[in-house]
N, CA and C atoms as a LAMMPS dump frame, in Angstrom:
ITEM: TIMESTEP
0
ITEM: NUMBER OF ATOMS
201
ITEM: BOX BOUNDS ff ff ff
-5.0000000000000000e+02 5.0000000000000000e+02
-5.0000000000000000e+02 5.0000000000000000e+02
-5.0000000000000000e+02 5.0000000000000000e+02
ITEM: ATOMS id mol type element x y z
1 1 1 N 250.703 434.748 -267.585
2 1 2 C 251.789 434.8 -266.634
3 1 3 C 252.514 436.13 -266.814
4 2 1 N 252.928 437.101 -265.622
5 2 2 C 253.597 437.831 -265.353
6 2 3 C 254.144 438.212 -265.463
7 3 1 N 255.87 438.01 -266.483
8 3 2 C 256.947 437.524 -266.762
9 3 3 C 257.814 438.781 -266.4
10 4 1 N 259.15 438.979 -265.745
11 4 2 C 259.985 439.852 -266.047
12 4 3 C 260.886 439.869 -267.658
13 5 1 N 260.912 440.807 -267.507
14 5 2 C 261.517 441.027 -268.956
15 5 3 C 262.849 440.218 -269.391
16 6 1 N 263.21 439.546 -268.101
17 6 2 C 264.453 439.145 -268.11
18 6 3 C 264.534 437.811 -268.384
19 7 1 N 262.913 437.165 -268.156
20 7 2 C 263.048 435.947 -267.762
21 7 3 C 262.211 435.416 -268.895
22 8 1 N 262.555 433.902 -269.524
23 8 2 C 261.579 433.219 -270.204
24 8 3 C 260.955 431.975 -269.72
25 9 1 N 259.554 431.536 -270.077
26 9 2 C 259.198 430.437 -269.666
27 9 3 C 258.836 429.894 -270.443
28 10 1 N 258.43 428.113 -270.397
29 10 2 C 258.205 427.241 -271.198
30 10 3 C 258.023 426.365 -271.084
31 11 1 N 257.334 425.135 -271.303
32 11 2 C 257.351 423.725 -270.949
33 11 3 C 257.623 422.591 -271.756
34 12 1 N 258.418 421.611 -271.377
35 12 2 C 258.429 420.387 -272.44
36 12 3 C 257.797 419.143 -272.159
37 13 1 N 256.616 418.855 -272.383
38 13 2 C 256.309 419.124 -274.157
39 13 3 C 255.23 420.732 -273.832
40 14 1 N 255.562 421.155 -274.881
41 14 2 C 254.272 422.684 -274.711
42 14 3 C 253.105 422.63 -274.741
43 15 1 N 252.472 421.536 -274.789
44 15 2 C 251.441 421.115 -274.721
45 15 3 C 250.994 420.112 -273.564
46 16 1 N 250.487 420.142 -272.475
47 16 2 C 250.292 419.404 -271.582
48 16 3 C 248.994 418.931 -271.439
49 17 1 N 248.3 417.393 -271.479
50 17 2 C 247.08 416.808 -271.473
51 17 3 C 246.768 416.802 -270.064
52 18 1 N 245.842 417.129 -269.609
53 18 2 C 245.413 416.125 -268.059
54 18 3 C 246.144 415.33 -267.635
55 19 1 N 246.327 415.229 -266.908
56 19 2 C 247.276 414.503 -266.029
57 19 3 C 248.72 413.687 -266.534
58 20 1 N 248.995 414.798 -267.487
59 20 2 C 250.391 414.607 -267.954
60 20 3 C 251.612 415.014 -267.175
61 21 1 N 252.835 415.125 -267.143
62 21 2 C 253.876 415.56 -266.458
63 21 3 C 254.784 416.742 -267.843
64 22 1 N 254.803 416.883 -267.253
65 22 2 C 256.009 418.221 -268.481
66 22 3 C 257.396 418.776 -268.145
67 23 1 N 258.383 419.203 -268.175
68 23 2 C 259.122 419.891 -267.187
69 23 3 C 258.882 421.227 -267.503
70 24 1 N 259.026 422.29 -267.045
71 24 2 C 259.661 423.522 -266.773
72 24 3 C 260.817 424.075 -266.769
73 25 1 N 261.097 424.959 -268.338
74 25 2 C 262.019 425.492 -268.443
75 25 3 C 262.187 427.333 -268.288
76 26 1 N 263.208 427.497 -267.133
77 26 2 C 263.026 428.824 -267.151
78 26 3 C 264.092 429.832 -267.709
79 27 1 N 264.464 430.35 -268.468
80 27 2 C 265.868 431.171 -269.126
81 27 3 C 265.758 432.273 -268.636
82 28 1 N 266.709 432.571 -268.196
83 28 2 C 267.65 434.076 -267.754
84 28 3 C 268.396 434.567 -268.594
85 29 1 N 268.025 436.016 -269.211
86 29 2 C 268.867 436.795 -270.047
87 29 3 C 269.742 437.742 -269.507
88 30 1 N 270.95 437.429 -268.893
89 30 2 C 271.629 438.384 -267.826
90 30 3 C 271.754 439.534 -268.494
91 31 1 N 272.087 439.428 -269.531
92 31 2 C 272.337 441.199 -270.295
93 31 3 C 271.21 441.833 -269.688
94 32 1 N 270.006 441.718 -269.259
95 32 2 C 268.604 442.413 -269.205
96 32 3 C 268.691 442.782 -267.365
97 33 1 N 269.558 442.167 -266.698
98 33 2 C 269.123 442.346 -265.415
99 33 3 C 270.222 443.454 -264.887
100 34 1 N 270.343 444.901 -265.833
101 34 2 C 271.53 445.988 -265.358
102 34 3 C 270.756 446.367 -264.153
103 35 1 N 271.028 446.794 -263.127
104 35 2 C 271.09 447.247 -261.688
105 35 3 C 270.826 446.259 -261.055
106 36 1 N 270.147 444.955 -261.087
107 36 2 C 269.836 443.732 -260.085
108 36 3 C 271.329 443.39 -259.36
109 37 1 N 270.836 443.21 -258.116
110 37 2 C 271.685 442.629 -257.494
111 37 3 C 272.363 441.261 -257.791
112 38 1 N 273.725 440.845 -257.399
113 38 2 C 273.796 439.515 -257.349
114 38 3 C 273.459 438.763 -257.55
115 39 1 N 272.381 438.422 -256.473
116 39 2 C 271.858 437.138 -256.191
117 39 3 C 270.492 437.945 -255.246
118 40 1 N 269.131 437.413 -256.192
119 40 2 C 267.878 437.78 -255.644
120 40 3 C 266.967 436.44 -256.01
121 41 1 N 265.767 437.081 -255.876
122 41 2 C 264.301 436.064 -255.566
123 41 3 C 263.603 436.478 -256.727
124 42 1 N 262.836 435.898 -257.317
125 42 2 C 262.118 435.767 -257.97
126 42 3 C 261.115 435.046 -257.805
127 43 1 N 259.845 435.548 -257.322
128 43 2 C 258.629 434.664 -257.28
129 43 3 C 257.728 434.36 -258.815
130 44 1 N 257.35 433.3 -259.173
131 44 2 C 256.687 433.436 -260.528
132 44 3 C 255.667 432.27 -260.267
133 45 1 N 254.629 433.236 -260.426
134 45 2 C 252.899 432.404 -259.955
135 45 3 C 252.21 431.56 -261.285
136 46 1 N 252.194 430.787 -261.111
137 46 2 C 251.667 430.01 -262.858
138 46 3 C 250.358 430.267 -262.885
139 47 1 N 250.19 429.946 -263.956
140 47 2 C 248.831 430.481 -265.036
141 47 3 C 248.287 429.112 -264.87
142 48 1 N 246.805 428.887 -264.696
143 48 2 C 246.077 427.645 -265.53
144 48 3 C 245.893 426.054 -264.388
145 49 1 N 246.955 426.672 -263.209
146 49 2 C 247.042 425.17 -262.502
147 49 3 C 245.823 426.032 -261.204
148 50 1 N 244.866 424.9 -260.242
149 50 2 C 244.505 425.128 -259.619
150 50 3 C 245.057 425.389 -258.275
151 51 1 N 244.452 425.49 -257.544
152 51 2 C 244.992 426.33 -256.042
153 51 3 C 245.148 427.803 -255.355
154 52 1 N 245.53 427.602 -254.457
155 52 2 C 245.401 428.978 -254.077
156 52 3 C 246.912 429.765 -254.979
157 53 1 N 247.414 430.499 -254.815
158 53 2 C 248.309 431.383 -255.402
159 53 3 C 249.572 430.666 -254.583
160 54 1 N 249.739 430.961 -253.39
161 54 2 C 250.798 429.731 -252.833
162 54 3 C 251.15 428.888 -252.683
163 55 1 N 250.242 427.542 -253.899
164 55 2 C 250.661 426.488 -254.318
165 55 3 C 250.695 426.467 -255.176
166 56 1 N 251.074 427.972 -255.952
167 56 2 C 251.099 427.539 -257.177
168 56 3 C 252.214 428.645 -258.185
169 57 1 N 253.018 428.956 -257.048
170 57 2 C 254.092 430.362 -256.947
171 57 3 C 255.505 428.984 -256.334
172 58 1 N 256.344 429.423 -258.16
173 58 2 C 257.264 429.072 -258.039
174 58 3 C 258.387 429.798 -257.478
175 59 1 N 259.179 429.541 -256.56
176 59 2 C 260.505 430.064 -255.721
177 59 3 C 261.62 430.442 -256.829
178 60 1 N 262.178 431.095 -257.604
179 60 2 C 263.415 431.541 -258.759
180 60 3 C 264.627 432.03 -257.864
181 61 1 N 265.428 431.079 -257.391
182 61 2 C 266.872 431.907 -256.834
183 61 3 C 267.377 432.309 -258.15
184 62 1 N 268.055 433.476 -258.515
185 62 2 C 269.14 433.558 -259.121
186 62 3 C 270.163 434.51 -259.158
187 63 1 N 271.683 433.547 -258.744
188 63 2 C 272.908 433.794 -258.463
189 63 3 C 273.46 434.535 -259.775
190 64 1 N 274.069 435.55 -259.641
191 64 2 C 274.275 435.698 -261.652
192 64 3 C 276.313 435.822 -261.007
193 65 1 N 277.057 435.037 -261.575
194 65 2 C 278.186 434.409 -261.979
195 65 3 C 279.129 434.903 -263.205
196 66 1 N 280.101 435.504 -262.72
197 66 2 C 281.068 436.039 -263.943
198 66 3 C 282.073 434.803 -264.948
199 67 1 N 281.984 434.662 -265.764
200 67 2 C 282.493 433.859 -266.502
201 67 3 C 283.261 434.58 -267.923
């Protein structure tokens, strides 16, 4: 997988059997995203699952929020 430098991926459990379910965890390191806009897209295509590339390309909004 592809990854921006900004972004981490992962699954729980990290190990997935056949026809298991897992979730998907994705982390954002805002310190890493200096010049990004606001709020952009992020496409991120997974590794390992079948299909064409557009069933298998996850959508990433992310809003980045001052706190």
């Amino acid at each position: 997988m592809n990854l921006p430098k900004y972004m981490e991926f992962r699954t729980e459990p990290e190990v997935i059997k056949p026809g298991q379910e897992a979730d998907i965890v994705i982390s954002v390191d805002a310190s890493k995203l200096v010049g990004k806009p606001e709020k952009f897209h992020a496409p991120l295509i997974l590794d390992g699952v079948t299909g064409r590339p557009s069933d298998r390309t996850l959508s990433i909004e992310i809003n980045l929020i001052d706190k």
